[in-house]
N, C-alpha and C positions, 0 to 999 in steps of 0.2 A: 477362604472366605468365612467370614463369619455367620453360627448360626444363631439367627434373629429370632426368637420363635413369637407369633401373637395369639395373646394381646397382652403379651408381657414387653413389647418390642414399643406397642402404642400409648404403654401406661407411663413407660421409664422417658420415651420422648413427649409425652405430657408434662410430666413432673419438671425436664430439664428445662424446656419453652416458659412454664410457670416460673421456676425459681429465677432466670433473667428478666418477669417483665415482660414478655413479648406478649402477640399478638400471634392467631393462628396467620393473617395476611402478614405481618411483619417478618415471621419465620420463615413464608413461603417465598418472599420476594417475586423476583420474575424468573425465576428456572423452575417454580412450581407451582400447580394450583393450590390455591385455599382447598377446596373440595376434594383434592389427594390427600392433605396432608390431613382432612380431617377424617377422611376414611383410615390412614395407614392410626392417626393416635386413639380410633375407636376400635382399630383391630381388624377393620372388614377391609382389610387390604395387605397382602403380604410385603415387606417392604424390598426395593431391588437393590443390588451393592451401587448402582448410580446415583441412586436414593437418598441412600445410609451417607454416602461420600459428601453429597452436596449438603442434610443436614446439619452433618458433622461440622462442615466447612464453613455452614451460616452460625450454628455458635459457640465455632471457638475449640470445637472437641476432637477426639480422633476415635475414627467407629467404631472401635473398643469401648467405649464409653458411652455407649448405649446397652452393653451389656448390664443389667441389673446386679450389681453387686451383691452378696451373699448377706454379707451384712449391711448394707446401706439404707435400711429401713428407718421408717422414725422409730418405731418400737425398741427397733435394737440402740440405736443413739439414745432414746430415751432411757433405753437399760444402763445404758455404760455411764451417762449423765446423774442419774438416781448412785448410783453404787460407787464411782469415783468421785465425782464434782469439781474435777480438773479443768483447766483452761479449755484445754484440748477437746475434751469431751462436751464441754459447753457449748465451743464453736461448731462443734459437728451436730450437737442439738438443733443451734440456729438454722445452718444450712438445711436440715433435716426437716427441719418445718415449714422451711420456705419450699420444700420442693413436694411435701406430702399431702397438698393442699386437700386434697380426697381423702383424708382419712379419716376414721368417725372420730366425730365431735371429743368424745372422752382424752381419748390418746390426745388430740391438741391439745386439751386444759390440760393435760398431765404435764404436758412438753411446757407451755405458756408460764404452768404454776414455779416449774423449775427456773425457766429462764429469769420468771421477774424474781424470782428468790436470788439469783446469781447477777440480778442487774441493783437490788438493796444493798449486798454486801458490799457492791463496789463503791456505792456511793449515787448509783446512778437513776436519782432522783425519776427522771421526766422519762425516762427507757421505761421504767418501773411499772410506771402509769397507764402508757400506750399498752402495754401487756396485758395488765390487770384490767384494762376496757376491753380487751378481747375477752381475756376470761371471764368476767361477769355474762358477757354477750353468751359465748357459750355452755356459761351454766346454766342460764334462762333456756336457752335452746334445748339442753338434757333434760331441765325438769327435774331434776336429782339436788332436794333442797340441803344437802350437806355440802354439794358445788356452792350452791349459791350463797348459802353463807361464809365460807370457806373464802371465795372469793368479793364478796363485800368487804369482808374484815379485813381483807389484806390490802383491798384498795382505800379504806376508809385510813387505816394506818400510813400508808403510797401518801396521800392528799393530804394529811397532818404534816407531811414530813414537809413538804413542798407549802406548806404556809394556807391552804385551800380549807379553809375553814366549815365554810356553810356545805358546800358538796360531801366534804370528809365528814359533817356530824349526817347529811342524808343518809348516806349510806352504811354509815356502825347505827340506826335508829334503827334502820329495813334487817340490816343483820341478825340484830340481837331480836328485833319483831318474829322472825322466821323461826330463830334456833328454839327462842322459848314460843311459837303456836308449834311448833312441831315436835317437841320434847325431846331437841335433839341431846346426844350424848353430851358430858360434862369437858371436854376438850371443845367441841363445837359451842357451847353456850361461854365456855371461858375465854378463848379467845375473841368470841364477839364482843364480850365484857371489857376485854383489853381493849380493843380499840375505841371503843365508846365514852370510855372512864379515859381515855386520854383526851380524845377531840372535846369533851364536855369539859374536862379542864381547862385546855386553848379558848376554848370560848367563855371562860369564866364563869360556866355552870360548877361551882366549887360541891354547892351543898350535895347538886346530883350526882357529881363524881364518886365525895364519900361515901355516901349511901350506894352505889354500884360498885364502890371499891370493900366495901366491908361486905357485900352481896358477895362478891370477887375469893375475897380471904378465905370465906365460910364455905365455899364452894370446893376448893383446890386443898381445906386443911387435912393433913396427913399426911399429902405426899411432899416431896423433896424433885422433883423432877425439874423442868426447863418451864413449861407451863405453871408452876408453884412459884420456881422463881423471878420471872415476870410479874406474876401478881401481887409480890411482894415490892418488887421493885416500884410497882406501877401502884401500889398504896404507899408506900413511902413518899412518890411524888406529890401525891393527892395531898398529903401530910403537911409537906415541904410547902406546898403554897398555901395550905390554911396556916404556916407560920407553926408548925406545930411538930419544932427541930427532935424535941427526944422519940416523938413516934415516928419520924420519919427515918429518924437512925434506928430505934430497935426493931425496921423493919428491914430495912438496909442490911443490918447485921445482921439477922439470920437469915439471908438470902446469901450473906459472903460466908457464912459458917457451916451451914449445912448443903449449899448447893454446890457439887465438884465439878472439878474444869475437865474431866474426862466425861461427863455428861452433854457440854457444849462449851468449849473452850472460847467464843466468841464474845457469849452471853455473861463467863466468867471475867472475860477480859472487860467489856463494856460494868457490867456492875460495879467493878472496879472505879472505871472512870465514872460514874455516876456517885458511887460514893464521894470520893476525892470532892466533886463539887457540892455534895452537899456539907461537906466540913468546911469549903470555904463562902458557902452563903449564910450558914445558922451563924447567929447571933449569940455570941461572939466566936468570931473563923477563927477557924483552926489549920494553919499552913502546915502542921507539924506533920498532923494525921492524914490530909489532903494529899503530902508530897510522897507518905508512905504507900498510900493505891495507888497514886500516881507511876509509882516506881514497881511495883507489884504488875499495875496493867503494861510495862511499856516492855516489861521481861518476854510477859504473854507472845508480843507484838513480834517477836523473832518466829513465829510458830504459826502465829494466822493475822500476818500484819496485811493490810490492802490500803491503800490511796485512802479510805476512808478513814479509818481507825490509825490512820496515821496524824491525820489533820484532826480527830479529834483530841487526841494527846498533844498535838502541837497546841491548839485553843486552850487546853488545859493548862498546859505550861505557862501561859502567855498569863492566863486569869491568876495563879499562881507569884508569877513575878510583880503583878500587878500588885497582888495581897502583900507581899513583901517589901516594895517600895522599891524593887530593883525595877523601876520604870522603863531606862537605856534596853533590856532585858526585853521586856514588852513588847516593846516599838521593835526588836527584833527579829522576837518571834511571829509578830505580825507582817514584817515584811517577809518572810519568810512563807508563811502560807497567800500572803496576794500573788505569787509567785506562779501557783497551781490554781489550775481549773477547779471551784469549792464544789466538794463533793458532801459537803454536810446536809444534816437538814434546815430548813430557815430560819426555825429559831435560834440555830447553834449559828449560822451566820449573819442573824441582827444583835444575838451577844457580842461578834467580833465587832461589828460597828458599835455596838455600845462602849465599848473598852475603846476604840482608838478613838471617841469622841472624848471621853474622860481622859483620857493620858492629853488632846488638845488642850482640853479645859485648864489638866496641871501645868500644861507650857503657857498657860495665858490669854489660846485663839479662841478667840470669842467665836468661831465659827464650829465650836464643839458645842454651844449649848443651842445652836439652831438647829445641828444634828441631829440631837436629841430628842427634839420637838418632832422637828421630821419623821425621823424612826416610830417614835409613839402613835403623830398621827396617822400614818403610812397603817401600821399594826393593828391602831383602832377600825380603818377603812377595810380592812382583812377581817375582820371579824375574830382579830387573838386578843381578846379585850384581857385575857388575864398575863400577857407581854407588853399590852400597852401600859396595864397598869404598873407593869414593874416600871419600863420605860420613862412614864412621867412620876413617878415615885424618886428615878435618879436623878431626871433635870430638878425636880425641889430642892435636893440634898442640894445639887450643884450650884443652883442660885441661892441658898442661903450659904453655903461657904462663901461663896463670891462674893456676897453681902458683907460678910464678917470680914472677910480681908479686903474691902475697900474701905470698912468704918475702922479700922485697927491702924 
């Protein structure tokens, strides 16, 4: 027989009842009372093997498995999750948290902060989200304002990614409020920076960006770390859409020169691909230098490739063929990612509409420049006034071509 001892016997079949969803009445069915079962999972009842048998049998388990595992704690899945960041270890985090519902507040943000970090890489936008609602929820619960910022910045960046304009600039506003009333450390007020100088970009706040992006620079300058090179990255882009190609690359560039891939290989692999597009949007593109990162990130891609960083090298290639006139190429690689569930962010998947409205335009369907309109005003109704502006910047180009070649 097994020895059950309580109220480690009452805590382990709490946990198992919670992580199915049940109910104390649903667990007990009719071979038991509610009022047992809530004695045996408070402890004030020793459990009997007729007991153990028949819980086992309502879910799903065998009375072994009310034995509390040595290591089945969320702490320790949290350990092995921190220290590996293997599939394996992720999935045993989730599990881990769905069954440790009792466990203080911290340890869940810890567990939360990982999982929504393993739900971005994958691509997985709207997982990301539902996470980072818990963790703000929890940081407010602690009271511990480097939570709360921590978890602001992360969902303010979450809600950028997903197109969520007005919520994403509340909360990088409340973030960056916190970090500088409470002088937090220069990691905490920079990444609130980061998120803030991006959403203010989306929104077409340009002048405020730069002015928080050169706040940003001045902040990070000396180091070479992951945090320096984001902020470079993230002034480059500021750059990039004030039109202003050579600081957007000499900041580019020494984010790709000084920042190593054994620091964050992900971060090196993405700069990459951010470079790559900014050689094919400055005026005049450069496919030459675009296909050389291009080729630089997709080596990366053997080493820390995901669903995500795949699809965004596929968009890249596609933008690439485009810039080259190999149109057939295009249309191929865009059938190729309609293929897969889009794991991008929104803006990176109303670029891809943008492109297969222009490639209609060059076959002649007049249903590419209503697209375009669409998109624009769709983007304007979003609040990414500085997408929409691109947007209807390219249906102009496109109705004055179309102009010229019906008067020619």
């Amino acid at each position: 027989m097994l020895m059950l001892r309580q109220p480690a016997f009452g805590h382990r079949l709490k946990k198992l009842r919670m992580a199915r969803g049940l109910s104390q009445t649903a667990l007990a069915g009719e071979g038991m009372s509610t009022g047992y079962l809530s004695r045996l999972e408070s402890g004030a009842r020793q459990p009997t093997e007729r007991a153990v048998t028949y819980l086992a049998g309502r879910l799903g388990l065998e009375p072994s498995d009310f034995e509390e595992p040595a290591t089945g704690s969320l702490a320790h899945a949290l350990t092995l999750a921190a220290s590996t960041g293997s599939s394996d270890a992720i999935e045993e985090l989730r599990q881990a948290l769905a069954a440790e519902a009792h466990e203080s507040p911290v340890l869940r943000w810890q567990a939360l902060w990982l999982l929504a970090q393993a739900d971005r890489l994958q691509g997985e936008h709207a997982a990301e989200r539902e996470r980072l609602g818990q963790l703000v929820a929890l940081g407010d619960e602690v009271g511990v304002t480097e939570l709360r910022v921590r978890g602001l910045t992360r969902l303010a960046r979450c809600l950028r990614s997903l197109g969520d304009i007005t919520p994403a600039l509340d909360a990088a506003v409340e973030a960056h409020r916190l970090a500088l009333g409470e002088d937090l450390g220069v990691e905490d007020r920079a990444t609130a920076l980061l998120a803030l100088i991006s959403v203010q970009a989306e929104a077409g706040r340009i002048g405020e960006a730069r002015a928080h992006a050169d706040e940003l620079t001045a902040l990070v300058e000396g180091r070479s770390d992951a945090l320096w090179a984001e902020a470079m990255w993230t002034a480059a882009a500021v750059r990039m859409r004030q039109g202003d190609y050579p600081g957007a690359q000499a900041c580019l560039e020494q984010a790709l020169e000084r920042f190593s891939s054994q620091e964050d290989l992900v971060l090196w692999l993405r700069l990459r691909l951010a470079a790559a597009r900014l050689h094919l949007q400055r005026l005049p593109a450069d496919p030459e230098q675009a296909q050389r990162r291009a080729a630089e990130a997709e080596a990366a891609l053997a080493f820390v490739g995901t669903p995500a960083l795949r699809q965004d090298l596929t968009a890249l290639k596609a933008d690439l063929a485009f810039a080259t006139a190999r149109y057939d190429d295009a249309r191929a690689l865009l059938g190729e990612l309609a293929g897969d569930a889009p794991r991008m962010t929104y803006r990176d998947q109303v670029r891809l509409e943008m492109l297969r409205h222009q490639l209609l335009i060059l076959g002649g369907d007049p249903a590419g420049i209503q697209g375009l309109r669409t998109l624009a005003q769709q983007a304007q109704e979003d609040a990414n006034i500085d997408l929409a502006a691109e947007i209807w910047r390219m249906l102009a180009d496109a109705l004055a071509e179309s102009s010229r070649s019906a008067s020619a």
